[in-house]
PAKESE-122546 format. One record per atom (N, C-alpha, C, O): atom name; residue in one letter; x, y, z. Coordinates in Angstrom, 1 decimal, decimal comma. Layout:
PAKESE-122546
PT  zaba  kenu       X       Y       Z
PT    CA     a       X       Y       Z
...
//
This chain:
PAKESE-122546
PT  zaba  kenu       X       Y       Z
PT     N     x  -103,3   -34,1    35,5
PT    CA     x  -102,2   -34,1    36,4
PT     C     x  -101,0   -34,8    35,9
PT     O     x  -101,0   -35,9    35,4
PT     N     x  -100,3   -34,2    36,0
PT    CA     x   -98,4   -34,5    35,5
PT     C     x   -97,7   -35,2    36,7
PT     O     x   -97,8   -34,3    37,5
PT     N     x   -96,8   -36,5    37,3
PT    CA     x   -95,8   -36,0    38,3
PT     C     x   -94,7   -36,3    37,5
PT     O     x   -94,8   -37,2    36,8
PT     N     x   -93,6   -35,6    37,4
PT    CA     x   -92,6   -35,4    36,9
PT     C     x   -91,6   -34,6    37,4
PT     O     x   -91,8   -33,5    37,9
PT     N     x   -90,0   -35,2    37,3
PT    CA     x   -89,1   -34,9    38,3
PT     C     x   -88,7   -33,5    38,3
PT     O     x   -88,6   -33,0    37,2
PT     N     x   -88,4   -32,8    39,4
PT    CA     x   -88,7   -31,3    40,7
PT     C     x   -87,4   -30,8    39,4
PT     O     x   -86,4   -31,4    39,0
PT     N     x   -87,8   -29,9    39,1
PT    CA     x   -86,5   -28,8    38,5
PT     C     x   -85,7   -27,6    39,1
PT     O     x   -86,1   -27,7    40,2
PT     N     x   -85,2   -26,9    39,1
PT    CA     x   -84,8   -25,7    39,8
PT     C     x   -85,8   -24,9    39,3
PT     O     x   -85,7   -24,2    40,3
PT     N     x   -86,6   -24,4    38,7
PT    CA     x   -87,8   -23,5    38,1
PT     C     x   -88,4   -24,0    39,1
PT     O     x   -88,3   -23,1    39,9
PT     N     x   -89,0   -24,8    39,7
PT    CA     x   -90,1   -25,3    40,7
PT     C     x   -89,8   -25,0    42,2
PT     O     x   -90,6   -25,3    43,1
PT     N     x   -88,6   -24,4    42,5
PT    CA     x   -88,2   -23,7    43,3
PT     C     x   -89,3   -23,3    44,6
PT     O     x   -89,4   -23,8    45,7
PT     N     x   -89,9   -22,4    44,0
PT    CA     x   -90,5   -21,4    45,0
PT     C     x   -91,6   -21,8    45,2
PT     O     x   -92,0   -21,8    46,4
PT     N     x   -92,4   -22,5    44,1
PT    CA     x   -93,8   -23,3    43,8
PT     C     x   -93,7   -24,7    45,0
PT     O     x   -94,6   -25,3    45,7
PT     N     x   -92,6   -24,7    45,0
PT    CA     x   -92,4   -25,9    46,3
PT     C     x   -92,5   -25,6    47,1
PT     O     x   -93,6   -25,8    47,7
PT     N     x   -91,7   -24,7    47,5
PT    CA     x   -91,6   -23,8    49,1
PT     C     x   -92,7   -23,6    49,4
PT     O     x   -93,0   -24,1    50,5
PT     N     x   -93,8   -22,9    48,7
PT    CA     x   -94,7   -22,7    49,0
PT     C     x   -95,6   -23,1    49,2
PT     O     x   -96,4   -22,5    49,8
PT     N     x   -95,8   -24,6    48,7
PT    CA     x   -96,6   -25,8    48,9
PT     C     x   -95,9   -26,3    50,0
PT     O     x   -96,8   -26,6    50,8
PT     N     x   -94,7   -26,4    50,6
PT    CA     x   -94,4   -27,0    52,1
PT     C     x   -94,6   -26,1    52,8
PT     O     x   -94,5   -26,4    54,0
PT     N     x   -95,0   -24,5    52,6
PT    CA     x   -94,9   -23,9    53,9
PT     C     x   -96,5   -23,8    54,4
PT     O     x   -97,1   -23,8    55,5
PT     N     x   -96,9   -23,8    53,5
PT    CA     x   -98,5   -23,4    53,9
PT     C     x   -99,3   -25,0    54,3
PT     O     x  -100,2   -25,6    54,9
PT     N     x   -98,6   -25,3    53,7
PT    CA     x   -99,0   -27,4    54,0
PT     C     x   -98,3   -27,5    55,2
PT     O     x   -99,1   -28,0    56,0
PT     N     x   -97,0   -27,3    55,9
PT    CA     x   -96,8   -27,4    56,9
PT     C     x   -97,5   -26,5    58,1
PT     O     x   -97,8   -27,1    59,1
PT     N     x   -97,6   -25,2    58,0
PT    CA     x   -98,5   -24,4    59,1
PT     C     x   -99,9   -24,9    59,3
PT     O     x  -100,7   -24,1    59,8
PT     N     x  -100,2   -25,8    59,0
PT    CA     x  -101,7   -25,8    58,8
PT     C     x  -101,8   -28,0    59,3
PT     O     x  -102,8   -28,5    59,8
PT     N     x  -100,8   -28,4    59,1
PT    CA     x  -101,0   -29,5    59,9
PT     C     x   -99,7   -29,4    61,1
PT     O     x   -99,3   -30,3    61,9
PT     N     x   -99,2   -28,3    60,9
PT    CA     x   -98,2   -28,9    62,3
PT     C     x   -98,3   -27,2    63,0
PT     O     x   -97,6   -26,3    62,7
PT     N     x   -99,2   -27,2    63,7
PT    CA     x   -99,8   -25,9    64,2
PT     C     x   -98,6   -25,3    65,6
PT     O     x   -98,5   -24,1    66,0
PT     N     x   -97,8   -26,4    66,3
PT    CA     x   -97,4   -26,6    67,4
PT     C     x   -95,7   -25,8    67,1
PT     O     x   -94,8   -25,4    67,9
PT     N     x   -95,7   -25,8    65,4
PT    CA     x   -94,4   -25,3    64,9
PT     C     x   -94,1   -23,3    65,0
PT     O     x   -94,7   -22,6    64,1
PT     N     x   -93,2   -22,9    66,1
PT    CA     x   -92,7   -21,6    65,4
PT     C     x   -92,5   -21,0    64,4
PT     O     x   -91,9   -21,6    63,5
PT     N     x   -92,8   -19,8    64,2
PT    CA     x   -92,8   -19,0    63,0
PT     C     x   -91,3   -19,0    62,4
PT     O     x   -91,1   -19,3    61,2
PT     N     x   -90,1   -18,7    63,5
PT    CA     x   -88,6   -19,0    63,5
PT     C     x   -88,3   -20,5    62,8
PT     O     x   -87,6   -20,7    61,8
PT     N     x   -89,0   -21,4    63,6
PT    CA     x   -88,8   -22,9    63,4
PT     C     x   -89,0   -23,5    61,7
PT     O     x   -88,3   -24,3    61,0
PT     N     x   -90,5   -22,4    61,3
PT    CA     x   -90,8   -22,2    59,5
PT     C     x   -89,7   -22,0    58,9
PT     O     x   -89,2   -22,9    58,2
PT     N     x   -89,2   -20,4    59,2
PT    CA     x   -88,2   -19,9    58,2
PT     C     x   -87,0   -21,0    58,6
PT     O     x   -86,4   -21,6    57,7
PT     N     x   -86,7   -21,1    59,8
PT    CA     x   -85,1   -21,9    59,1
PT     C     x   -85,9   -23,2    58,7
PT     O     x   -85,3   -23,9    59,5
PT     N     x   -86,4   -23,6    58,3
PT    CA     x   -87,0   -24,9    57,5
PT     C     x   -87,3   -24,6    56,3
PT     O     x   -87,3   -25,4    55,4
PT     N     x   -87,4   -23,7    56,2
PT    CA     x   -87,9   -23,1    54,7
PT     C     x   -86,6   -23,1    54,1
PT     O     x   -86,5   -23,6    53,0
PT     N     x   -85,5   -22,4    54,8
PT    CA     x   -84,0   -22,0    54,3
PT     C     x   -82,9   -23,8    54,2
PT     O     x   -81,9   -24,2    53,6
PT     N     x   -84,0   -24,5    55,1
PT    CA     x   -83,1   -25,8    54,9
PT     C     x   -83,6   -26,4    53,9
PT     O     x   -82,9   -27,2    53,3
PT     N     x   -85,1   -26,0    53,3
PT    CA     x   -85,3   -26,9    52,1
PT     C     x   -84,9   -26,7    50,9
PT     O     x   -84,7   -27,6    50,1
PT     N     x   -84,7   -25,8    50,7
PT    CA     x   -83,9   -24,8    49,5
PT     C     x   -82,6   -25,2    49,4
PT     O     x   -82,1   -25,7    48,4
PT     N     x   -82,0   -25,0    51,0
PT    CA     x   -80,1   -25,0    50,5
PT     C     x   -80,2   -26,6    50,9
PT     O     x   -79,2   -27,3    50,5
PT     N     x   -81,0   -27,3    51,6
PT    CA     x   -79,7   -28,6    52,0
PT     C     x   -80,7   -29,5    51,7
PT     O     x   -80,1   -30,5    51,3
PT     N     x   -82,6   -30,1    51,7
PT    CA     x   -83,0   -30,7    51,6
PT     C     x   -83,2   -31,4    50,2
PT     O     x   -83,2   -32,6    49,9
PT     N     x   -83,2   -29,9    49,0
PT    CA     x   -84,2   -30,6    48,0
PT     C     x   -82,9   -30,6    46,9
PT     O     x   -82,9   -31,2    45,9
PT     N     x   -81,3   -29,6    47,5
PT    CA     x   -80,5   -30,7    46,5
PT     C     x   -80,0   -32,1    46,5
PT     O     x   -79,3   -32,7    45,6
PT     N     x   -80,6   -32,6    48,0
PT    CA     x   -79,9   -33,8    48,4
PT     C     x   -80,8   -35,2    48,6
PT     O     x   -80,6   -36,3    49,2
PT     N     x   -82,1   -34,6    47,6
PT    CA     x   -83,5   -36,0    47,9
PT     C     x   -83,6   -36,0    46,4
PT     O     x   -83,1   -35,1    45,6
PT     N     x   -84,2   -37,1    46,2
PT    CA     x   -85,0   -37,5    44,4
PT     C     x   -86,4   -36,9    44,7
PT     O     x   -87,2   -37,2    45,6
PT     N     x   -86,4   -35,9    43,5
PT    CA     x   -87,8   -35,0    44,2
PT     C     x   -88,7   -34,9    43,2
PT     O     x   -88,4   -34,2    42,3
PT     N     x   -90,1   -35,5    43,1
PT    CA     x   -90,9   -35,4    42,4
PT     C     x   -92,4   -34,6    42,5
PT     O     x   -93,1   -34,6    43,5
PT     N     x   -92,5   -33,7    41,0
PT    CA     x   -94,0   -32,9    41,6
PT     C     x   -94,9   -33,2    41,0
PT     O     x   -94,8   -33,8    39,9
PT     N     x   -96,0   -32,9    41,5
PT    CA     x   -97,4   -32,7    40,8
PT     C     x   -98,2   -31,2    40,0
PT     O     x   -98,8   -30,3    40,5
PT     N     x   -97,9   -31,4    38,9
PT    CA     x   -98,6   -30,4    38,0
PT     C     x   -99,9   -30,4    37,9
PT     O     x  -100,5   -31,4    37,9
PT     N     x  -100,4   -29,5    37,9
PT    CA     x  -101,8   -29,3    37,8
PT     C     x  -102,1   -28,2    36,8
PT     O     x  -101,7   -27,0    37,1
PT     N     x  -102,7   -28,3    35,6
PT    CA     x  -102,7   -26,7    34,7
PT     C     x  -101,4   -25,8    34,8
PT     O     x  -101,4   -24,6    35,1
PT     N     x  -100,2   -26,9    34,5
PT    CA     x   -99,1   -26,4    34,3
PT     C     x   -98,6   -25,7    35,5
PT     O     x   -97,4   -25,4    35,6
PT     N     x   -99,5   -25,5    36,7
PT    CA     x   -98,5   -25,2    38,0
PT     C     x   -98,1   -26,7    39,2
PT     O     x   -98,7   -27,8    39,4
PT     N     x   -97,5   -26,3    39,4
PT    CA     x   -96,8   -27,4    40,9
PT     C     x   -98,0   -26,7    42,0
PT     O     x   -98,2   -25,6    42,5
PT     N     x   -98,7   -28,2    41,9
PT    CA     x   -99,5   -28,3    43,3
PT     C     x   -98,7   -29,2    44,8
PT     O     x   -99,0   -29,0    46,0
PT     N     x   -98,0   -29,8    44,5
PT    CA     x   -97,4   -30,4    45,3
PT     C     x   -95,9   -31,1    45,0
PT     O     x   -95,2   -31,1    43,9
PT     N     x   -95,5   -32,0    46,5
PT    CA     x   -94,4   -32,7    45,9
PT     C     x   -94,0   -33,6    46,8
PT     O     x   -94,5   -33,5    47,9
PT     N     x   -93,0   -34,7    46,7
PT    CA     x   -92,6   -35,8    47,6
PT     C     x   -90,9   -35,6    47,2
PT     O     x   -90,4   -35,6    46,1
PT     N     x   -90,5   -35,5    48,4
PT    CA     x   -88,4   -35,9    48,4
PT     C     x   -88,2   -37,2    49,2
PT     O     x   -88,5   -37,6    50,3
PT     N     x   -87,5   -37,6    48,0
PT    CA     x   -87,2   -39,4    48,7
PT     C     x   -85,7   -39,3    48,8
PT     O     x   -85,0   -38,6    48,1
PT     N     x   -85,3   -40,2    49,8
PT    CA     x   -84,4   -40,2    50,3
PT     C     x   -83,9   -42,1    50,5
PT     O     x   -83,8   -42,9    51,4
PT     N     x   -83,6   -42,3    49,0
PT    CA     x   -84,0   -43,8    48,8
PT     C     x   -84,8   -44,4    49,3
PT     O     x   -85,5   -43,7    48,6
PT     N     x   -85,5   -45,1    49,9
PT    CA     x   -87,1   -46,1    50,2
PT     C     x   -87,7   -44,7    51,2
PT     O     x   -88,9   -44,5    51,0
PT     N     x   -87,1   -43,8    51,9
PT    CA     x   -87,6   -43,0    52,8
PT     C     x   -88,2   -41,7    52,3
PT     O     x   -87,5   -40,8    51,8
PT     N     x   -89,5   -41,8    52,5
PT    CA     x   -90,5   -40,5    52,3
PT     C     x   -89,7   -39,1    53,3
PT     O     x   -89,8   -38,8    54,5
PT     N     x   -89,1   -38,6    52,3
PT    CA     x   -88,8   -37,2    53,3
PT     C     x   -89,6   -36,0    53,3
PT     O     x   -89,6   -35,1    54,2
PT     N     x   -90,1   -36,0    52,6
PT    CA     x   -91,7   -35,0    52,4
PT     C     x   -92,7   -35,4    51,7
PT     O     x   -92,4   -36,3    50,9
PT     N     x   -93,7   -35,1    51,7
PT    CA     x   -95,0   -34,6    50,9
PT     C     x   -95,7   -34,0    51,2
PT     O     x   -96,4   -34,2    52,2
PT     N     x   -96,0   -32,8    50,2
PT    CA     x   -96,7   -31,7    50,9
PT     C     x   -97,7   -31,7    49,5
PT     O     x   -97,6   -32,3    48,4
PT     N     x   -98,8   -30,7    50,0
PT    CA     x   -99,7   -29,9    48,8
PT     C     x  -100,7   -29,2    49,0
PT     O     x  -101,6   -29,5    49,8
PT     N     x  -100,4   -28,2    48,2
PT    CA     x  -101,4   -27,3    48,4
PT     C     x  -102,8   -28,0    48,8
PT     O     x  -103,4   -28,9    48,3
PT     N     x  -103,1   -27,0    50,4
PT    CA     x  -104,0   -27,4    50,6
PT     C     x  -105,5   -27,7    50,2
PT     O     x  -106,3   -28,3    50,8
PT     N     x  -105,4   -27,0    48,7
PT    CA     x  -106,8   -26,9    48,2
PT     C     x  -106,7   -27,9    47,2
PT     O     x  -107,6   -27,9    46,3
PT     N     x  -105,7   -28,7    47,2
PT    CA     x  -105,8   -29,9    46,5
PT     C     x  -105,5   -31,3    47,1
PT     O     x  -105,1   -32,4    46,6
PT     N     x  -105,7   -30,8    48,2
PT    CA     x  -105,6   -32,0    49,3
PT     C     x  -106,9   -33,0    49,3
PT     O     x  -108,1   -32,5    49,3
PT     N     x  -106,7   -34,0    49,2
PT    CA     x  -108,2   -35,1    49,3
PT     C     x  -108,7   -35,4    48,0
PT     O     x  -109,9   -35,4    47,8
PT     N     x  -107,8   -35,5    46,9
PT    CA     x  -108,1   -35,5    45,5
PT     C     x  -107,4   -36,3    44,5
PT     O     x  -107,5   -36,4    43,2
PT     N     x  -106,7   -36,8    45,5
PT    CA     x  -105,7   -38,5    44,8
PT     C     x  -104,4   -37,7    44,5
PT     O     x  -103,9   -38,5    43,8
PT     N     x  -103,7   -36,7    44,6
PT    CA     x  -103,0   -36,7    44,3
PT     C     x  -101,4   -36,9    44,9
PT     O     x  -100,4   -37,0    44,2
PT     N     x  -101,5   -36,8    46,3
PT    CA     x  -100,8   -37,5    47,8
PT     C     x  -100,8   -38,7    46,6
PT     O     x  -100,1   -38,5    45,6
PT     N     x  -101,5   -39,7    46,7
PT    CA     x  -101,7   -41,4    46,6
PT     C     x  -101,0   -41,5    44,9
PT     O     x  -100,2   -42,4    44,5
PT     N     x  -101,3   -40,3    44,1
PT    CA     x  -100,3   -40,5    43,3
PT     C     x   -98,5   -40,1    43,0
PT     O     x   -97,7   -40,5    42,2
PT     N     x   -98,5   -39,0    44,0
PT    CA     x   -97,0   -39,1    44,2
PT     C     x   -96,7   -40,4    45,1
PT     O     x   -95,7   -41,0    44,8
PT     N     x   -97,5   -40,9    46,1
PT    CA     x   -96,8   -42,1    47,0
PT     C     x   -96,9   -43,3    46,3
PT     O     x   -96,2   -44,2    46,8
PT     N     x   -97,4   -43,7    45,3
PT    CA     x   -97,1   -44,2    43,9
PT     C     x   -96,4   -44,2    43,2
PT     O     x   -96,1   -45,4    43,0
PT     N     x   -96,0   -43,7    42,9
PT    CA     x   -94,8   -43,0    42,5
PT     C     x   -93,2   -43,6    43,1
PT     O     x   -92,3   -44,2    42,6
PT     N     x   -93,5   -43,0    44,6
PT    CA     x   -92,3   -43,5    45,1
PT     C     x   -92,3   -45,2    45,3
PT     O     x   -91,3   -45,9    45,3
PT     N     x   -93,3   -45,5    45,4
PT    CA     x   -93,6   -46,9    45,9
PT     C     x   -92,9   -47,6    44,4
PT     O     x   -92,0   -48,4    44,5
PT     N     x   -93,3   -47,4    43,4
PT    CA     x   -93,4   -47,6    42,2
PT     C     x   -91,7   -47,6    41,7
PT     O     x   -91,3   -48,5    41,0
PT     N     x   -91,0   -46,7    42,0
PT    CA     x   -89,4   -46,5    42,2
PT     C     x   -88,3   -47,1    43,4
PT     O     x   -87,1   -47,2    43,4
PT     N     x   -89,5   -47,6    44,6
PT    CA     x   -88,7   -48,2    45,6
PT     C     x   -89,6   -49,1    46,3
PT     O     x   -89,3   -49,3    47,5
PT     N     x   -90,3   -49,4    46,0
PT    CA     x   -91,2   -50,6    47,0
PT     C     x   -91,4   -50,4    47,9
PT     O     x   -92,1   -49,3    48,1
PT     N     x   -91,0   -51,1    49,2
PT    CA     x   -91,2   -50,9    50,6
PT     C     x   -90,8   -49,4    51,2
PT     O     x   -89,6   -49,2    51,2
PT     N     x   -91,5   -48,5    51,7
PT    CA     x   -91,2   -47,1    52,0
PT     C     x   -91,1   -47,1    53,6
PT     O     x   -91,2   -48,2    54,2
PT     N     x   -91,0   -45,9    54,1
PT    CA     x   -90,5   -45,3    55,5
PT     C     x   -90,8   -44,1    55,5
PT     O     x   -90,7   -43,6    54,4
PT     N     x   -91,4   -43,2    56,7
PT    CA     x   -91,6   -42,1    56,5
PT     C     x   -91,5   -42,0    58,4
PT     O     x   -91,8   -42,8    59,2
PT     N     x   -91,1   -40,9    58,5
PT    CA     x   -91,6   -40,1    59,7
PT     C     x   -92,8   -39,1    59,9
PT     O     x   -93,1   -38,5    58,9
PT     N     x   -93,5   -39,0    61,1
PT    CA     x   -94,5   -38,0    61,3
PT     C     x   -94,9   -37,9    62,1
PT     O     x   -95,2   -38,8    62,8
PT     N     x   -95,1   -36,5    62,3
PT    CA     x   -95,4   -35,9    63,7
PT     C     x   -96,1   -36,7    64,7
PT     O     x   -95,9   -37,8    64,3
PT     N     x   -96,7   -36,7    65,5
PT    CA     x   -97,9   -37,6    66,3
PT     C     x   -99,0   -36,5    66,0
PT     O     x   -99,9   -36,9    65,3
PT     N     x   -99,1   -35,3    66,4
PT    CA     x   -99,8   -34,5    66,5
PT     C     x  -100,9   -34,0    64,9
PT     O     x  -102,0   -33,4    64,8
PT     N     x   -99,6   -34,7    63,6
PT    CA     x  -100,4   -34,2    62,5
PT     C     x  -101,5   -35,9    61,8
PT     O     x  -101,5   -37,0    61,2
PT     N     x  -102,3   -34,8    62,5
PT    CA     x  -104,0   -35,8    62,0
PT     C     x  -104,0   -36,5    60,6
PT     O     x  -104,0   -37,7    60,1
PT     N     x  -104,0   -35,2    60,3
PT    CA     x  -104,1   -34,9    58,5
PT     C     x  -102,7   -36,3    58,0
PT     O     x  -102,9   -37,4    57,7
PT     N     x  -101,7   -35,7    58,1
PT    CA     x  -100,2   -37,1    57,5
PT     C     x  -100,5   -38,2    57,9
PT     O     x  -100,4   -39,3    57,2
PT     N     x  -101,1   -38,1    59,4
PT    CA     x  -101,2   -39,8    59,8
PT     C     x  -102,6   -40,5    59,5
PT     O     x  -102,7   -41,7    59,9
PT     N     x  -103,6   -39,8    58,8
PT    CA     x  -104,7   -40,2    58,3
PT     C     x  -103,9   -41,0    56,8
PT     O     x  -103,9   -42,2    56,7
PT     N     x  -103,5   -40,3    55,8
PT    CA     x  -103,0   -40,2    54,7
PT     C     x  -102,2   -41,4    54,6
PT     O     x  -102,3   -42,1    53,6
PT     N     x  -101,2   -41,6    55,7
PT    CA     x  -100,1   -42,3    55,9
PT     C     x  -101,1   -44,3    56,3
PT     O     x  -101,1   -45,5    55,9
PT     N     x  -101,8   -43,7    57,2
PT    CA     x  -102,7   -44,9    57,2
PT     C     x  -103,5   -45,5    56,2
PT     O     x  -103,5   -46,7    56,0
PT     N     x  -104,1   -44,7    55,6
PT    CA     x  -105,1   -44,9    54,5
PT     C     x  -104,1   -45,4    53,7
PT     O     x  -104,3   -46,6    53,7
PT     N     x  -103,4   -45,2    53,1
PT    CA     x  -102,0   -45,3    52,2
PT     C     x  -101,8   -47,1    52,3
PT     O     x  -101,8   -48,0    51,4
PT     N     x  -101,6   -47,2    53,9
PT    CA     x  -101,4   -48,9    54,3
PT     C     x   -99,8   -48,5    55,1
PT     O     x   -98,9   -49,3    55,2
PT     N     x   -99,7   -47,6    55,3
PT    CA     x   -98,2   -47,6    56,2
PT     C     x   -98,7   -48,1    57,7
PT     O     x   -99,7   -47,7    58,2
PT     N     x   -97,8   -49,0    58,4
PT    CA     x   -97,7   -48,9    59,6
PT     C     x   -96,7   -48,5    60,6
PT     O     x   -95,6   -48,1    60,4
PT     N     x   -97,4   -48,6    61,8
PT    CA     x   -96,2   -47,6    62,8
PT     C     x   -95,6   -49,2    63,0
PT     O     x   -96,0   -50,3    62,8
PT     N     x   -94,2   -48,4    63,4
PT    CA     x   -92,7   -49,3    63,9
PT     C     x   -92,5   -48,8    65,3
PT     O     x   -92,1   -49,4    66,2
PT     N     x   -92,8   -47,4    65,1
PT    CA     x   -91,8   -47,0    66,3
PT     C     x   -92,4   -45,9    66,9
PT     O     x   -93,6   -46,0    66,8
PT     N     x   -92,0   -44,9    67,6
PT    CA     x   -92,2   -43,5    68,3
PT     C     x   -91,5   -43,1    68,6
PT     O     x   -90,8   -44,0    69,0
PT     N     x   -90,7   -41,8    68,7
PT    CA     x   -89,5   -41,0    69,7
PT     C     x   -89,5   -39,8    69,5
PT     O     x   -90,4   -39,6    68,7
PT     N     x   -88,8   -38,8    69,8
PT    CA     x   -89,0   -37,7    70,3
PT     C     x   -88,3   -36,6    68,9
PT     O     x   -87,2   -36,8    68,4
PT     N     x   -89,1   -35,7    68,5
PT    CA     x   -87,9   -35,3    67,5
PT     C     x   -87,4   -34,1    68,4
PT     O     x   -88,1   -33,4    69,2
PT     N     x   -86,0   -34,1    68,3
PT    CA     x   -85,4   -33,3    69,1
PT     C     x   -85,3   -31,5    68,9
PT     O     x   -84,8   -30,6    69,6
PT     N     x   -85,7   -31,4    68,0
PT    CA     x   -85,6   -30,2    66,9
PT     C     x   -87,0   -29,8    68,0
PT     O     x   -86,7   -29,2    69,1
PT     N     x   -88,2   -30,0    67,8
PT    CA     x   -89,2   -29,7    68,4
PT     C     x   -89,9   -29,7    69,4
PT     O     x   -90,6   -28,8    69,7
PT     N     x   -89,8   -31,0    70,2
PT    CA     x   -90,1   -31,8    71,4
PT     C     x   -90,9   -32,7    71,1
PT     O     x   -91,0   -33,7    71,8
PT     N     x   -91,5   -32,6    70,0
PT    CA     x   -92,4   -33,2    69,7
PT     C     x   -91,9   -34,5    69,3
PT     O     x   -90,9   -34,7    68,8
PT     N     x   -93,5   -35,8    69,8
PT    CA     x   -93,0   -37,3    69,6
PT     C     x   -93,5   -37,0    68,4
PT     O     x   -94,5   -36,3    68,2
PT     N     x   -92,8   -37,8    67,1
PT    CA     x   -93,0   -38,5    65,7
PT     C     x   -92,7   -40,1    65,9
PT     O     x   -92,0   -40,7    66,7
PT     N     x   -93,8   -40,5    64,5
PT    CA     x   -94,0   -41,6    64,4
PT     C     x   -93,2   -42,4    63,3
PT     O     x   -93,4   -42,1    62,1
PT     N     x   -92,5   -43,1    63,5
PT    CA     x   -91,7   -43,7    62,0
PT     C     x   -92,7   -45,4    61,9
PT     O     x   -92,9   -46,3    62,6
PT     N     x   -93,2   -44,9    60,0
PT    CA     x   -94,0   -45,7    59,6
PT     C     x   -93,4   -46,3    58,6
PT     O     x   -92,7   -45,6    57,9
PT     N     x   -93,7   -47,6    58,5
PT    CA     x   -93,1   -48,6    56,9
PT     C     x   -94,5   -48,9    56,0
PT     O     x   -95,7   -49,2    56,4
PT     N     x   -94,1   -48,7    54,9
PT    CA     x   -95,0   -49,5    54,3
PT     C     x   -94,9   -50,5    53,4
PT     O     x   -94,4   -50,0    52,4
PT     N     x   -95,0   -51,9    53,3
PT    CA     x   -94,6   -52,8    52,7
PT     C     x   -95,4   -53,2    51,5
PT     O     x   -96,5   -53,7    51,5
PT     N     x   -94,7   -52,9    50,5
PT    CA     x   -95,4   -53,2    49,1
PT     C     x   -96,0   -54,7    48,8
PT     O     x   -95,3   -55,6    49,2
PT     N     x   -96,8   -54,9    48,4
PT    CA     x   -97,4   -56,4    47,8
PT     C     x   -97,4   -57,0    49,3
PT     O     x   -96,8   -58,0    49,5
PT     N     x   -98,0   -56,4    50,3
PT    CA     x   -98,2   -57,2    51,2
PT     C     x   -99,5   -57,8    51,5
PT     O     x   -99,6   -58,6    52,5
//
C-alpha cells in the first residue's frame, strides 16, 4: 500500500470510494442528497482540501481531505475496510498536523467506531442542517 497525494487522474477512483462508502454507512441519506454531494466533491470539495490516497495494486482504494488539522473525509472501499488502512491515512494526517477534528454523523456506527478506536474524542453534538441529522465533532490530541 502507497498513500500519496490525490491527483486529478484519481478523480473518479475517489468518487467512487466516497459514494459507495457513503451509502453503506449513512443509510438515512437521499439518492438526490448522493448526487449533489457527489457533484460537490468534484467541483468544490477536493479542489479546496490537501487530499491524500491509498493505493493498492496501483488502484485508489481510498482517501482523506484535510482541511488543515480538520478530517474532511475518509472514505474506502468497502472491501478494504478493517485492514489498517483508515489508520494509515489518519497517520498520515496526524503526522502533517498533530492534533485533528473531524465531524460525524451520530448514526454512522462504522466512522464513530473508527474515530474512537483511532483515540478521537467527542467535544460536541448539533444538528447538521443539510440533513437533520445530529453529528458529532470529535478532536483528537496527538501525544496525549
Amino acid at each position: 500500500m502507497k498513500i500519496r497525494q490525490y491527483k486529478e487522474a484519481d478523480l473518479e477512483a475517489v468518487l467512487h470510494s466516497w459514494e459507495v462508502a457513503t451509502r453503506l454507512a449513512h443509510t438515512f441519506m437521499t439518492d438526490a442528497f448522493i448526487a449533489q454531494e457527489r457533484k460537490n466533491v468534484a467541483e468544490i470539495y477536493l479542489p479546496n482540501t490537501d487530499t491524500w490516497v491509498a493505493e493498492i495494486d496501483g488502484e485508489v482504494r481510498g482517501f482523506i481531505a484535510l482541511m488543515g488539522n480538520e478530517v474532511g473525509a475518509i472514505f474506502l472501499q468497502p472491501d478494504f475496510q478493517g485492514q489498517g488502512i483508515g489508520k494509515a491515512l489518519m497517520d498520515k494526517a496526524q503526522e502533517l498536523h498533530g492534533d485533528l477534528e473531524v465531524e460525524v454523523f451520530k448514526d454512522n456506527v462504522m466512522g464513530r467506531h473508527f474515530y474512537s478506536k483511532y483515540g478521537f474524542e467527542c467535544l460536541e453534538e448539533k444538528l447538521h442542517e443539510p440533513t437533520g441529522q445530529p453529528v458529532l465533532r470529535l478532536k483528537f490530541t496527538a501525544n496525549a
